[in-house]
C-alpha positions, 0 to 999 in steps of 0.5 A: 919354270912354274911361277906360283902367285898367292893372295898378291895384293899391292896397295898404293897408299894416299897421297895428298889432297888429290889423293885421298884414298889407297889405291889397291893395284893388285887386290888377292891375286891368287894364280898358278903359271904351268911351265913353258906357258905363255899367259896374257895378262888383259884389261884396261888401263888401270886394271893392275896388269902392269903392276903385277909384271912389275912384282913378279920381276922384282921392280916393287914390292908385294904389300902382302902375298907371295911368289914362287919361281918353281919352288923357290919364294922370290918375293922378297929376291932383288930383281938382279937375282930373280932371273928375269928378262923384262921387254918395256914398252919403250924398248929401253935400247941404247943409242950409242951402242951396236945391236950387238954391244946392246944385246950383251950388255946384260952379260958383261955384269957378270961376276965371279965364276958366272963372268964369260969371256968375249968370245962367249958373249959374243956366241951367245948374242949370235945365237939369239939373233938368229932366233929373233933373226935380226942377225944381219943387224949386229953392227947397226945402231937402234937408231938405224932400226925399224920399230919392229927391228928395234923390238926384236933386239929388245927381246933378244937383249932379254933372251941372252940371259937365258931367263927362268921367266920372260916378261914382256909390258906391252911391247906391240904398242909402239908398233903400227897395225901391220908390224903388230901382228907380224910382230905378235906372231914372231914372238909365239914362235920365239916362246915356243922355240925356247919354251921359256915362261912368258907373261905377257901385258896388253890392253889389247884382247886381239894380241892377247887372244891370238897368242895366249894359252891363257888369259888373264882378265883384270879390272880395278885390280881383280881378277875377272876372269882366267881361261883359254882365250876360246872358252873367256870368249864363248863363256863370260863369267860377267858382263865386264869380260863379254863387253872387254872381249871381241871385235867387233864388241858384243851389242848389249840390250835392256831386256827381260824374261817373262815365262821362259822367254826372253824379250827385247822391246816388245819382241820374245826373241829367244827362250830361255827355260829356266831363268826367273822373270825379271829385267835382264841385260842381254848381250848378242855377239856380232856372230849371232845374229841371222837374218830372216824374213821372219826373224824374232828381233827387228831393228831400224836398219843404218847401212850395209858394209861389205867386206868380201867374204862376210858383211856388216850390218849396222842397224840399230834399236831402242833397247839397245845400250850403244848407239849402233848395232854391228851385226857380222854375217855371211855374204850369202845373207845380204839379200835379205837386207834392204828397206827400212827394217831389218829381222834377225833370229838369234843363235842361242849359243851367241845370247849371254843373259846377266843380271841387271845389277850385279852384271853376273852371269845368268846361265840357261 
């Protein structure tokens, strides 16, 4: 199912003398969503992700905007009608029920000529567990779950009744490190397996990065960004996106430009044809620095961590805007770091430039 976003916006009016002015959630969201598609709604808490979850299912209402399911305008269609599987973040399952009982709970509130039999419900519920496989689970109670058993149960309470569109509101955040990525990548194959519209909402770049066919960056209720997870990653549009995507995160640098050459402290460490003299803010991914002998950019070196195939170069410098530099490279280069200094030569694919005020992106 194609869903087609137009001038969203959601505007949360004053409240109070805490509170004194509106709060634009959602600000002129303007989107296609191709079918079969899994979307990754990103950015930090506050940015709008969730509240656009929540008027895409139906849960509030647009302040102006519209939204299509294929080419049907649901913008003003009750939640119950929209058909929408929403997974919370909580889960949401019922403790005194079985997996199973949960499972078919949203079918048995059919009505008229879409009211199913026992016998159906319970075929349909099956089905989904094998999917989610949790169906050696059926008789359990929640409570008799792992966190990871109880989301599956979640997402396939949400898959029974076979939804034009799946929402999922940050349902890894419950979860520990490991169950996380287990998880995330369970719930790729689940989406490809059903081929069912699926939007999902994390604060998250790794979860988001690692599942999406497109990401959607947000911050203050814009949007920043949308792409491939690749191409928002390798070709920021502003300083917001590069610093929010990668881990480690990218290391930013004061800098300037004087006659095609970019400088860091006292340092050219990279040209940069084309760009007008000035101050800049340069950012270096952790992937882009090699060290050298002879490199361009030196910097006070903090300690070397080893982590079997790359290592991790901690250092630091007087333009730069954290307190540490983390500089990823390959194990083959750490003879090349010792004493009281490190050199690094910059991969120019890796530098990102931006504008000191605005933090657009300065291309060269």
């Amino acid at each position: 199912m194609k869903v087609t976003l137009q001038n969203l916006t959601k505007v949360f009016p004053a409240r109070g003398k805490k509170q004194q002015k509106d709060v634009i959630a959602v600000n002129d969201f303007t989107f296609e969503i191709a079918d079969g598609t899994l979307i990754g709604l990103l950015g930090p808490s506050g940015c709008g992700k969730s509240t656009t979850l929540h008027l895409l299912s139906g849960l509030q209402k647009p302040t102006s905007g519209k939204i299509f399911f294929g080419e049907d305008d649901v913008t003003d269609l009750p939640a119950e009608n929209r058909g929408v599987g929403l997974v919370f973040q909580n889960y949401a399952l019922y403790p005194h029920l079985t997996v199973k009982q949960n499972i078919t709970f949203p079918l048995e509130n059919r009505k008229g000529k879409d009211k199913l039999t026992k016998e159906q419900m319970s075929e349909m519920a099956n089905e989904v567990a094998r999917l989610v496989q949790i169906d050696g689970l059926l008789d359990r109670k929640p409570a008799e779950l792992s966190g990871g058993q109880q989301q599956r149960v979640a997402i396939a309470r949400a898959l029974v009744k076979q939804p034009r569109i799946l929402l999922l509101d940050e349902p890894l955040s419950n979860l520990d490190a490991r169950l996380r990525l287990q998880t995330r990548e369970e719930i790729r194959r689940i989406q490809r397996s059903t081929g069912v519209t699926t939007i999902f909402v994390t604060h998250d770049q790794e979860e988001a990065m690692s599942i999406s066919d497109l990401i959607v960056v947000m911050k203050d209720g814009v949007v920043q960004q949308i792409g491939a997870p690749q191409e928002v990653y390798d070709d920021p549009t502003n300083l917001f996106v590069a610093t929010f995507l990668g881990t480690p995160p990218i290391n930013v640098f004061d800098g300037y430009v004087q006659q095609g050459k970019l400088y860091i402290g006292t340092e050219a460490v990279l040209e940069t044809a084309g760009v007008p003299d000035g101050e800049v803010t340069a950012a270096i991914r952790p992937e882009g620095f090699v060290p050298c002998a002879e490199g361009r950019l030196t910097c006070r070196l903090e300690r070397v961590e080893v982590m079997g195939r790359d290592i991790s170069v901690v250092s630091a410098h007087d333009s730069a805007k954290a307190v540490s530099i983390r500089s990823i490279v390959g194990a083959e280069h750490l003879s090349a770091v010792s004493g009281a200094q490190v050199r690094f030569d910059l991969k120019p694919n890796k530098v990102h430039l931006f504008d000191k005020q605005t933090g657009a992106r300065i291309r060269f």
